[in-house]
N, CA, C and O atoms as CSV, one atom per row, in Angstrom:
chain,resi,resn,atom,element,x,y,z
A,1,UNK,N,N,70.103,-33.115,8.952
A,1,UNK,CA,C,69.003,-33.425,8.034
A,1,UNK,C,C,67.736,-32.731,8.514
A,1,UNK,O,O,67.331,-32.797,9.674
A,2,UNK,N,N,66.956,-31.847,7.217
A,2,UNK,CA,C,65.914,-31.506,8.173
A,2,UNK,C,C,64.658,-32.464,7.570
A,2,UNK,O,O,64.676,-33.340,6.705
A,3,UNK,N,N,63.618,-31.952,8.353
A,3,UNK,CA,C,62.396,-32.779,8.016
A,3,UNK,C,C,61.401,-31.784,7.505
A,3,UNK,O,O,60.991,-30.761,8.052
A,4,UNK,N,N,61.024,-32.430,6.044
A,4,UNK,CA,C,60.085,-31.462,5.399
A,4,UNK,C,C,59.237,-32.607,4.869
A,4,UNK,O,O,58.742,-32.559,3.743
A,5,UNK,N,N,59.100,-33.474,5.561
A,5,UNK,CA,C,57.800,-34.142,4.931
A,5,UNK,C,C,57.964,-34.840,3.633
A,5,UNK,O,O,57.211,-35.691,3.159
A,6,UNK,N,N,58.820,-34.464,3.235
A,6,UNK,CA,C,58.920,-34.621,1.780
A,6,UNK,C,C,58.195,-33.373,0.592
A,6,UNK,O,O,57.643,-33.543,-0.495
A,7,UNK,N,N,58.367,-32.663,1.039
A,7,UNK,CA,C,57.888,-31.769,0.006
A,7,UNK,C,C,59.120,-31.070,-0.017
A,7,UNK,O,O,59.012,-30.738,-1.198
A,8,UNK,N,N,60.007,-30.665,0.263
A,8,UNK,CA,C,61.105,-29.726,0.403
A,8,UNK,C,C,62.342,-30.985,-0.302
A,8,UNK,O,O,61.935,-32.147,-0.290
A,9,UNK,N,N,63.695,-30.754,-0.849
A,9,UNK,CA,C,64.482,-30.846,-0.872
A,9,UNK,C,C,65.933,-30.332,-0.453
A,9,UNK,O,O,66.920,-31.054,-0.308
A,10,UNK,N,N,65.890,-29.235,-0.321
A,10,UNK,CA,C,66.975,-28.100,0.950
A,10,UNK,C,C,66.333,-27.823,2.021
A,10,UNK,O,O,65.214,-28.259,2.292
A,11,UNK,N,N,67.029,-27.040,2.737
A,11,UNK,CA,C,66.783,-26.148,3.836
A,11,UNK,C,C,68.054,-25.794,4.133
A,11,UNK,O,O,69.041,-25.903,3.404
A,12,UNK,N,N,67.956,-25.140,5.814
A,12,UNK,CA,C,69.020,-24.394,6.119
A,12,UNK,C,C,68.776,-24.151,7.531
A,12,UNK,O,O,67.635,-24.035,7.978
A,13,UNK,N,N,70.293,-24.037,8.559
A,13,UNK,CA,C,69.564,-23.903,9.726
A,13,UNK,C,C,69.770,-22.650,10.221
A,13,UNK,O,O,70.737,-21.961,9.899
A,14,UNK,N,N,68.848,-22.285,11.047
A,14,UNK,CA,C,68.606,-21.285,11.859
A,14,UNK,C,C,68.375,-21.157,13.291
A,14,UNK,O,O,67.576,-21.781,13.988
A,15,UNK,N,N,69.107,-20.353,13.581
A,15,UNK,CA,C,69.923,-20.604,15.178
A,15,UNK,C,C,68.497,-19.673,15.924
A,15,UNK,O,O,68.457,-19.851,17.142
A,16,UNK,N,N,67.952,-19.224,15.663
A,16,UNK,CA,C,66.900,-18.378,16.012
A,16,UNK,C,C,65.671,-19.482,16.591
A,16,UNK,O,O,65.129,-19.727,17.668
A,17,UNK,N,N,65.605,-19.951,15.233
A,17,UNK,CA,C,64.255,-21.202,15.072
A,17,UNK,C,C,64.704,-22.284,16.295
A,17,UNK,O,O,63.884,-22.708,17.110
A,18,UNK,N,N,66.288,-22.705,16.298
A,18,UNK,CA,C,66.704,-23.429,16.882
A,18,UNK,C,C,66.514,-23.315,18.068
A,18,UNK,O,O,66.073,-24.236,18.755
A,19,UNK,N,N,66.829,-22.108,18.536
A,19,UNK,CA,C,66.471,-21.320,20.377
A,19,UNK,C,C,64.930,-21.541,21.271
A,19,UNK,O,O,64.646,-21.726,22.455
A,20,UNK,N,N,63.947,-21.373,19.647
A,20,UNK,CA,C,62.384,-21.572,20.001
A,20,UNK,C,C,61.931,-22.993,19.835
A,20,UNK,O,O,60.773,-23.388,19.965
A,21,UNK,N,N,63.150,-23.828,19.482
A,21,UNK,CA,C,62.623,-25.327,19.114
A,21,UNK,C,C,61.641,-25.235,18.581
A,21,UNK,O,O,60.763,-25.867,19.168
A,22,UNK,N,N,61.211,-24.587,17.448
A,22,UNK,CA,C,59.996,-24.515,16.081
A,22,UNK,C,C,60.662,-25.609,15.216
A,22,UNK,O,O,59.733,-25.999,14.509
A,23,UNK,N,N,61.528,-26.165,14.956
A,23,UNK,CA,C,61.543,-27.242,13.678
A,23,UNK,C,C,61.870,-28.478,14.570
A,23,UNK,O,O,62.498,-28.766,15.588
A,24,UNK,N,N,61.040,-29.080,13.550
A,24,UNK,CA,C,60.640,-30.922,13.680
A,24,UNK,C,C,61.706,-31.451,13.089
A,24,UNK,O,O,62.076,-31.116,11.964
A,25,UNK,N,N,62.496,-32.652,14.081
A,25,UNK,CA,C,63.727,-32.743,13.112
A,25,UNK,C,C,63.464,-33.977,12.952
A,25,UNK,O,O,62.469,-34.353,13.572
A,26,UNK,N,N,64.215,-35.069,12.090
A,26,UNK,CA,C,63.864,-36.244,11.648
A,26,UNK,C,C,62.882,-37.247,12.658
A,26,UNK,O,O,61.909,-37.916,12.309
A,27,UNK,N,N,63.364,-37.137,13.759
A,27,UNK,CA,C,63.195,-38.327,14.775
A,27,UNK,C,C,61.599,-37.564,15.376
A,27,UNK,O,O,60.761,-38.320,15.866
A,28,UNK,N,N,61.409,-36.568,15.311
A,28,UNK,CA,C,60.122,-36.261,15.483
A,28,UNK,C,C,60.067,-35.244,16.722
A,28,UNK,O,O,59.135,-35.075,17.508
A,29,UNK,N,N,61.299,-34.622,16.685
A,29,UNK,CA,C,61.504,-33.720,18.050
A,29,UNK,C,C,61.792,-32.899,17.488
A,29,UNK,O,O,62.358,-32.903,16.395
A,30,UNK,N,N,61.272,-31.513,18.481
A,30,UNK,CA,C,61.042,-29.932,18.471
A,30,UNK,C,C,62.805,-29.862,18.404
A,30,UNK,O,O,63.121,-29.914,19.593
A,31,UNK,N,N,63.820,-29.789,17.753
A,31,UNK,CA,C,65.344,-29.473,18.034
A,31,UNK,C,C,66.253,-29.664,16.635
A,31,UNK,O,O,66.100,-30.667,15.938
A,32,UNK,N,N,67.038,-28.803,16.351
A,32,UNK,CA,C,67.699,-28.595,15.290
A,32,UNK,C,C,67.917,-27.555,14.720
A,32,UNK,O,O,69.106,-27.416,14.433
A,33,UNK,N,N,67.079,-26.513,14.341
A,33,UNK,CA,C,66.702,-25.612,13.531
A,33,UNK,C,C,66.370,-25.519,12.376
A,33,UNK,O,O,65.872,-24.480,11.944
A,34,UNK,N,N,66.564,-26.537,11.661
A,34,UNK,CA,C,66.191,-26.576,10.083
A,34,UNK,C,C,65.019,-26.022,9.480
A,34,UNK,O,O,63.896,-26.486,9.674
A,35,UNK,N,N,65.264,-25.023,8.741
A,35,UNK,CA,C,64.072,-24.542,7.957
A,35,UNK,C,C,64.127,-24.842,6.632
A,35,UNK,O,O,65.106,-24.642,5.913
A,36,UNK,N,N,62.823,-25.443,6.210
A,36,UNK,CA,C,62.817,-26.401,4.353
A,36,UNK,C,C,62.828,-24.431,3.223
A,36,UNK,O,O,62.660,-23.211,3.252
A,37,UNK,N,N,63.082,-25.317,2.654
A,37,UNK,CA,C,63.441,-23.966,1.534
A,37,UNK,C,C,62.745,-24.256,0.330
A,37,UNK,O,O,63.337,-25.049,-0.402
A,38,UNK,N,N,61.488,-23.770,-0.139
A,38,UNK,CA,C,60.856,-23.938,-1.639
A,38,UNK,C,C,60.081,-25.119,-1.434
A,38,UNK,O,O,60.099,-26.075,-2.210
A,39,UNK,N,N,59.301,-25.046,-0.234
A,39,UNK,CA,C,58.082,-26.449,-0.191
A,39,UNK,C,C,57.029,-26.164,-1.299
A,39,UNK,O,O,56.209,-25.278,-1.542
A,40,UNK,N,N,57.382,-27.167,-1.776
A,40,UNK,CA,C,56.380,-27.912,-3.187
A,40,UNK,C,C,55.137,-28.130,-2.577
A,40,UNK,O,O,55.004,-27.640,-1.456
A,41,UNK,N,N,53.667,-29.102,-3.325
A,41,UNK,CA,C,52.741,-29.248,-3.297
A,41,UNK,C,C,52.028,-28.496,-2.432
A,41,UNK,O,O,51.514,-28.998,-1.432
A,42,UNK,N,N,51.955,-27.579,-2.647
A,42,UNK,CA,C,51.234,-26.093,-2.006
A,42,UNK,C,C,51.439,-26.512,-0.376
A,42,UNK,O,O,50.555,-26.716,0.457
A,43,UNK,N,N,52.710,-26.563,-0.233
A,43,UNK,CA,C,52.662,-26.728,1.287
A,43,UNK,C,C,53.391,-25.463,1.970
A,43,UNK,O,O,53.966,-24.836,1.081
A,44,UNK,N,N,53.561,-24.903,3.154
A,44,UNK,CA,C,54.124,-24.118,3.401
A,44,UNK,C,C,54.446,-24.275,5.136
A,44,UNK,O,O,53.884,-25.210,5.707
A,45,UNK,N,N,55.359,-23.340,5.960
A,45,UNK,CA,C,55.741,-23.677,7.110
A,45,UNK,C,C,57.448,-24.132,7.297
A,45,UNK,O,O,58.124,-24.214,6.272
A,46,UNK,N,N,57.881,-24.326,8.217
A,46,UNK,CA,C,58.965,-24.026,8.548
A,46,UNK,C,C,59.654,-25.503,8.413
A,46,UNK,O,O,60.865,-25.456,8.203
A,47,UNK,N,N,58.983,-27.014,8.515
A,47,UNK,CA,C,59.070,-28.106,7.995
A,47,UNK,C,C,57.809,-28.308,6.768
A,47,UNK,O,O,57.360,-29.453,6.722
A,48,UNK,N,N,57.306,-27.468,5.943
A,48,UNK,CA,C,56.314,-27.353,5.078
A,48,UNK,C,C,55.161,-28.380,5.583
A,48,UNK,O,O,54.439,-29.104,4.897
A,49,UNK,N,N,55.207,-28.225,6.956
A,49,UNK,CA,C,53.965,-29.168,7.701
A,49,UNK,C,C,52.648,-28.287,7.856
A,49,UNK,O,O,51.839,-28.564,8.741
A,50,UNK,N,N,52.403,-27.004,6.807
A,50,UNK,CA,C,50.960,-26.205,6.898
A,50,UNK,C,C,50.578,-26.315,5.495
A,50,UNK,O,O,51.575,-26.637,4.848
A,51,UNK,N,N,49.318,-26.151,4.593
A,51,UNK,CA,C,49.102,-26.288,3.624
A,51,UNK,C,C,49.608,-24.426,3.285
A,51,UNK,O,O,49.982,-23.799,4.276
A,52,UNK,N,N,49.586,-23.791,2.116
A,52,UNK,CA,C,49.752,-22.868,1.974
A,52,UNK,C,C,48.527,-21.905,1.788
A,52,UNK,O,O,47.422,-22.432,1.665
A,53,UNK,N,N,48.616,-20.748,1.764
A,53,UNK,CA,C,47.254,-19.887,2.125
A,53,UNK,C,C,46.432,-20.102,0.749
A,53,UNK,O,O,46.956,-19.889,-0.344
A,54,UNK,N,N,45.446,-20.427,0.861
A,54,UNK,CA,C,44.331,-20.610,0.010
A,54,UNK,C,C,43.856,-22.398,-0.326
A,54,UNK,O,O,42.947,-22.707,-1.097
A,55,UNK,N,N,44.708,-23.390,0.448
A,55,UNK,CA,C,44.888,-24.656,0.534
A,55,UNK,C,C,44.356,-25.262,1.833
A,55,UNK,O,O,44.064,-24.499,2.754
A,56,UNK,N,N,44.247,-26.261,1.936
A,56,UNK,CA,C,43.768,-27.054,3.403
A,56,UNK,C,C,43.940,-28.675,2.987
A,56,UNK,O,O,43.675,-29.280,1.948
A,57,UNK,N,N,44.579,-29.153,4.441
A,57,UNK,CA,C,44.648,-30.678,4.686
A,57,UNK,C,C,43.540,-30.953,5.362
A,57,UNK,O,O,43.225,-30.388,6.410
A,58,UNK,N,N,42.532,-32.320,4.492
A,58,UNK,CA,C,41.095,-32.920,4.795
A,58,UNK,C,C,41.585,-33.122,6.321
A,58,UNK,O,O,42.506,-32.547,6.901
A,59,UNK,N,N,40.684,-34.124,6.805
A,59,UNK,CA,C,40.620,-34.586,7.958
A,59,UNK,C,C,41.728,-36.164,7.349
A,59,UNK,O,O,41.478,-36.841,6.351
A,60,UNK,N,N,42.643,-36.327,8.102
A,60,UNK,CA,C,42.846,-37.891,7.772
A,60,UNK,C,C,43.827,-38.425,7.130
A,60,UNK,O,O,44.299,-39.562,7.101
A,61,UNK,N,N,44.218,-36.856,6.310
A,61,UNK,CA,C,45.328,-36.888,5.401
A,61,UNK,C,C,46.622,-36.601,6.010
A,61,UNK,O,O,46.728,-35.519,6.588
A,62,UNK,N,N,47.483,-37.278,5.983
A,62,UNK,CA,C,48.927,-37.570,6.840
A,62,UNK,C,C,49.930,-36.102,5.751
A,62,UNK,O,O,49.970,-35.788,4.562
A,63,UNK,N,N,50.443,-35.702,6.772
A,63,UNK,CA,C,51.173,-34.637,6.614
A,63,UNK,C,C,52.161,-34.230,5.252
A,63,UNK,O,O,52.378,-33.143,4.717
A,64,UNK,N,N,52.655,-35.628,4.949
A,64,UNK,CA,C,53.637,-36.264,4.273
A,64,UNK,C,C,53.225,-36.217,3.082
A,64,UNK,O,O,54.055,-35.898,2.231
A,65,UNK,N,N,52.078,-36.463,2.731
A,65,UNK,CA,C,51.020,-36.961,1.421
A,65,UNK,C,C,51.034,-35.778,0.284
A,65,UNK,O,O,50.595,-34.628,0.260
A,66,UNK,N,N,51.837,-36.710,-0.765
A,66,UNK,CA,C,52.126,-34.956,-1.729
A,66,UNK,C,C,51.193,-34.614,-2.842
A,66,UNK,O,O,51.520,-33.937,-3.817
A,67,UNK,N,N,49.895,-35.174,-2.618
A,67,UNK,CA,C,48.801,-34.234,-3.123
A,67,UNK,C,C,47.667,-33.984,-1.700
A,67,UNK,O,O,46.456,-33.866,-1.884
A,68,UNK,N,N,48.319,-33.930,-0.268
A,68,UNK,CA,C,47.529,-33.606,0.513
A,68,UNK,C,C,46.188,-32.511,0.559
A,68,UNK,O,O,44.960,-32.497,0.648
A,69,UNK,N,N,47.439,-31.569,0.423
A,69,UNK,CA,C,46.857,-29.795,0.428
A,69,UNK,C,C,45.875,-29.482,-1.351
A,69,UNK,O,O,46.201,-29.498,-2.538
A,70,UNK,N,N,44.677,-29.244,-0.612
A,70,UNK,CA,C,43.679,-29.514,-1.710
A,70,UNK,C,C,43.220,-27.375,-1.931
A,70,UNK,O,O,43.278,-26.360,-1.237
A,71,UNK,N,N,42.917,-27.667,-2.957
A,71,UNK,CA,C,42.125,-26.027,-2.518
A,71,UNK,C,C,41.070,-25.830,-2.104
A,71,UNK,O,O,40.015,-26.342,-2.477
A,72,UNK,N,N,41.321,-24.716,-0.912
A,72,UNK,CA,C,39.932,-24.414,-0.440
A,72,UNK,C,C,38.726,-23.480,-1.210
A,72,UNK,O,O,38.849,-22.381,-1.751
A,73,UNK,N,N,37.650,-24.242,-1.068
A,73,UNK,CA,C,36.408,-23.789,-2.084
A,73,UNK,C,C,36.130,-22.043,-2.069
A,73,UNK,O,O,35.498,-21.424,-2.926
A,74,UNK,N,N,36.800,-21.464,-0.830
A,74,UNK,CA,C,36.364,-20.141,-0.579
A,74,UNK,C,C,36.599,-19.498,-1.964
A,74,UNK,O,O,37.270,-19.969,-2.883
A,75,UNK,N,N,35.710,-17.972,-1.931
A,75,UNK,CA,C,36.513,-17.241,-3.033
A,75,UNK,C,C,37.361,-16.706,-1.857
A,75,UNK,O,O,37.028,-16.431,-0.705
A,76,UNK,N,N,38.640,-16.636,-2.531
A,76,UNK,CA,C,39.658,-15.712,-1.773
A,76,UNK,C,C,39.954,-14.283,-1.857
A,76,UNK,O,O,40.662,-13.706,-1.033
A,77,UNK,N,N,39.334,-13.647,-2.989
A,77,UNK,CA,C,39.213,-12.224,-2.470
A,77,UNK,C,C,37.705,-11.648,-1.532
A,77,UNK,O,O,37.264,-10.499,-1.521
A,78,UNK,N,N,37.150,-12.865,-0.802
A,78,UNK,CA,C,36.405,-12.263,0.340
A,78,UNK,C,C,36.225,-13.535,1.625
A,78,UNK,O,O,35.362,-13.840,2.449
A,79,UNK,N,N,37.836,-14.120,1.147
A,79,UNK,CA,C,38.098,-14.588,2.371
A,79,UNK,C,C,39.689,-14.679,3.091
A,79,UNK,O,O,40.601,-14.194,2.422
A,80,UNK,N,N,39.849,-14.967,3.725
A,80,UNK,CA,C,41.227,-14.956,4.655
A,80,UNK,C,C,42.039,-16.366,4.574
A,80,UNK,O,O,43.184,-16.588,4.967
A,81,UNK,N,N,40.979,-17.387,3.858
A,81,UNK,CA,C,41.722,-18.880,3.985
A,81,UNK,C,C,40.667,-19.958,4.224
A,81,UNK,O,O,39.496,-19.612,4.072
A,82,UNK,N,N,40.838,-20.798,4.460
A,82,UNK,CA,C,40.067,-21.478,4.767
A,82,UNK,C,C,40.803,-22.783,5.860
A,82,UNK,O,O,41.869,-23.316,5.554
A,83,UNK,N,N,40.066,-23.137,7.076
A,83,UNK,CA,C,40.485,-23.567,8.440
A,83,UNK,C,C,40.856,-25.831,7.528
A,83,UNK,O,O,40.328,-26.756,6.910
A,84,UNK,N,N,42.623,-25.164,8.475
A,84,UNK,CA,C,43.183,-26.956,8.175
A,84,UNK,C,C,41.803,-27.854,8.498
A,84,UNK,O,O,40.813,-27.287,8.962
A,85,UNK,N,N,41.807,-29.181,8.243
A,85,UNK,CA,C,41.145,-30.109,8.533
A,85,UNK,C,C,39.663,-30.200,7.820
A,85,UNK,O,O,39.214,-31.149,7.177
A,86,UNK,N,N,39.098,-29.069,8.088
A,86,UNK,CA,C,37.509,-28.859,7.312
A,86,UNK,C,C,36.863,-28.250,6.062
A,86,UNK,O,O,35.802,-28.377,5.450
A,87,UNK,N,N,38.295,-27.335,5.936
A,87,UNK,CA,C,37.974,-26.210,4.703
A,87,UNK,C,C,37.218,-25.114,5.045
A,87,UNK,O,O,37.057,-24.119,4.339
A,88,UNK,N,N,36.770,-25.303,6.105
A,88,UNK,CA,C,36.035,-24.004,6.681
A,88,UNK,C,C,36.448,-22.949,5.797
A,88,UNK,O,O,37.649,-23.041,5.541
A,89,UNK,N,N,35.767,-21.795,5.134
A,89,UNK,CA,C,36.170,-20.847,4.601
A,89,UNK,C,C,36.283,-19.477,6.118
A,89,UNK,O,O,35.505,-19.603,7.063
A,90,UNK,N,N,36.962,-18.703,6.103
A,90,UNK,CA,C,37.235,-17.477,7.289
A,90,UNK,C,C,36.951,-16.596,6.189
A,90,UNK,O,O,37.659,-16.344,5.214
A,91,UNK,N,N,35.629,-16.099,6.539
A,91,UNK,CA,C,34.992,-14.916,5.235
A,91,UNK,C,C,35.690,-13.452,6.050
A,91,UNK,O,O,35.825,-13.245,7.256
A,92,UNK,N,N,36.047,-12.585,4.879
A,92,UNK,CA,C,37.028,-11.449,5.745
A,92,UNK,C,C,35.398,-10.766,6.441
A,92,UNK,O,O,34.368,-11.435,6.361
A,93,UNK,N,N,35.427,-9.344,7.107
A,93,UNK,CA,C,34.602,-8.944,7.886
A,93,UNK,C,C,32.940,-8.532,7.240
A,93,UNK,O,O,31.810,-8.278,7.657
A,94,UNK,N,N,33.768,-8.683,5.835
A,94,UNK,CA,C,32.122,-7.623,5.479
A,94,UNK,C,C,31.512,-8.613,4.413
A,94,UNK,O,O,30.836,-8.193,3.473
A,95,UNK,N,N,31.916,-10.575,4.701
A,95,UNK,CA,C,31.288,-10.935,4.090
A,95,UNK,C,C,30.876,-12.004,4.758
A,95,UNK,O,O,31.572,-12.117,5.767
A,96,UNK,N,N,29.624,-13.323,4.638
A,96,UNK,CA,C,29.784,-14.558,5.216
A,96,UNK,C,C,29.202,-15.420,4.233
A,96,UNK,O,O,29.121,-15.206,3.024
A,97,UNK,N,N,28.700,-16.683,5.047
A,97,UNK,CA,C,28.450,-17.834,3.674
A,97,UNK,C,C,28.988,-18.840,3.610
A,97,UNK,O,O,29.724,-18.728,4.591
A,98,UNK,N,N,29.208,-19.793,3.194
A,98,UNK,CA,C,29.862,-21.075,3.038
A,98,UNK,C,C,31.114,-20.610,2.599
A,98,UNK,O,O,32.063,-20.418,3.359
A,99,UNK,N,N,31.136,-20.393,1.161
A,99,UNK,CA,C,32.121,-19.556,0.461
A,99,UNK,C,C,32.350,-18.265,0.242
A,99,UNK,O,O,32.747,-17.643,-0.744
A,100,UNK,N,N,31.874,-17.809,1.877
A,100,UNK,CA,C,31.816,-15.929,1.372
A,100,UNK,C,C,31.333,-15.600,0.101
A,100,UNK,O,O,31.796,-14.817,-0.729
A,101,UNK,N,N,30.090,-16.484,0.059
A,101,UNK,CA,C,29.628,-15.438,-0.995
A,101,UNK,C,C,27.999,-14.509,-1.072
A,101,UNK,O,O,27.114,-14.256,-1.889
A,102,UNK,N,N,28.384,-14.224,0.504
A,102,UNK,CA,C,26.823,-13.179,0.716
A,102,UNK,C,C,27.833,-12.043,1.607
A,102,UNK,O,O,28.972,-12.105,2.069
A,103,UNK,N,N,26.805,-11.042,1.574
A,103,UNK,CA,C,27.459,-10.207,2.382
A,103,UNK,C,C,26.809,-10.542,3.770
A,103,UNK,O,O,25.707,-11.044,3.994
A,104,UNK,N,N,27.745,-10.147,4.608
A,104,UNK,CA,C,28.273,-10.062,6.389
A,104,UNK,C,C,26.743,-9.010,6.213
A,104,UNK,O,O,26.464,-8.318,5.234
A,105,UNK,N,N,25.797,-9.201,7.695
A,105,UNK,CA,C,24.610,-8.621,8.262
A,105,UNK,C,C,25.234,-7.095,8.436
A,105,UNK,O,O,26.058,-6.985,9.344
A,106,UNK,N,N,24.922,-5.865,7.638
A,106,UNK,CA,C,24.765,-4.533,7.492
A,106,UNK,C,C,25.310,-4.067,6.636
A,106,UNK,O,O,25.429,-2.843,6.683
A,107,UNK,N,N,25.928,-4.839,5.399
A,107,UNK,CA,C,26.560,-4.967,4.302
A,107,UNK,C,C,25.808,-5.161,2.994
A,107,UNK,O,O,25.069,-6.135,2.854
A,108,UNK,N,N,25.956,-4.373,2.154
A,108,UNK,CA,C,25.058,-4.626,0.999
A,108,UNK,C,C,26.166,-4.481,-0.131
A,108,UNK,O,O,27.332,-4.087,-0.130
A,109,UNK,N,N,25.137,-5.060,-1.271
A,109,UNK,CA,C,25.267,-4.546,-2.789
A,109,UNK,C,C,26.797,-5.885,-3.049
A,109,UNK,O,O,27.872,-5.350,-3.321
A,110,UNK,N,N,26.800,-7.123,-2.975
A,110,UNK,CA,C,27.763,-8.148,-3.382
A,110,UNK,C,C,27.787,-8.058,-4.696
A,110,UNK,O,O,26.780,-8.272,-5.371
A,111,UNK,N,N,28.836,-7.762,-5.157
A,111,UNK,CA,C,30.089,-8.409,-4.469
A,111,UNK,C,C,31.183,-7.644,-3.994
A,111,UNK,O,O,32.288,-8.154,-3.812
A,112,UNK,N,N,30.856,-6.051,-3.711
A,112,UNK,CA,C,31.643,-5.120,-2.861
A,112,UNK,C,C,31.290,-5.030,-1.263
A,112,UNK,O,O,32.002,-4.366,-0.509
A,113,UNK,N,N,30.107,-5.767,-0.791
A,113,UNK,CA,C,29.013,-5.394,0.307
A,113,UNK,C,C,30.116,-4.837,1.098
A,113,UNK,O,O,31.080,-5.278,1.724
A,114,UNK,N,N,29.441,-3.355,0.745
A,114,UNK,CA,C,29.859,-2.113,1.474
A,114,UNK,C,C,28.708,-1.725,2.497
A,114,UNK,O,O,28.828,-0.732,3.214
């Protein structure tokens, strides 16, 4: 059985994953190999225990919770994601801001700041 939180319904194991003890197996230990297959509610990861890129889990919100993964406020074509727990936006290099939406210091002319 693997453990996907509940967002997954399959998986499959992998003797690879299994070697690096990367999957969480029911009982709450690094051993098994199971990787979830088609994690739902924008979750993603190898037990769909990461939100998926452009998503983030608040502070508080239990792993399991299947409207956890909220979207992050960034714009995403001038950012990289935004950080689990806070939403932090990660503005890519040539921009900054709450929501990346100024240009990065020697960067002009937004919303290309070249």
């Amino acid at each position: 059985a693997c453990n996907c939180h509940g967002h997954a319904t399959d998986c499959y194991y992998d003797a690879d994953v299994d070697q690096r003890q990367e999957s969480l197996n029911i009982h709450g230990h690094y051993e098994g190999g199971g990787v979830c297959i088609n994690c739902q509610h924008n979750t993603a990861g190898i037990n769909c225990e990461k939100c998926a890129k452009g998503y983030y889990r608040p502070y508080g919100v239990p792993v399991g919770a299947p409207d956890g993964c909220i979207p992050c406020s960034c714009n995403l074509e001038h950012a990289e994601g935004c950080e689990e727990r806070s939403g932090r936006c990660f503005c890519k290099q040539n921009f900054q801001g709450e929501n990346c939406e100024l240009c990065a210091d020697g960067f002009y002319g937004y919303p290309f700041c070249v």
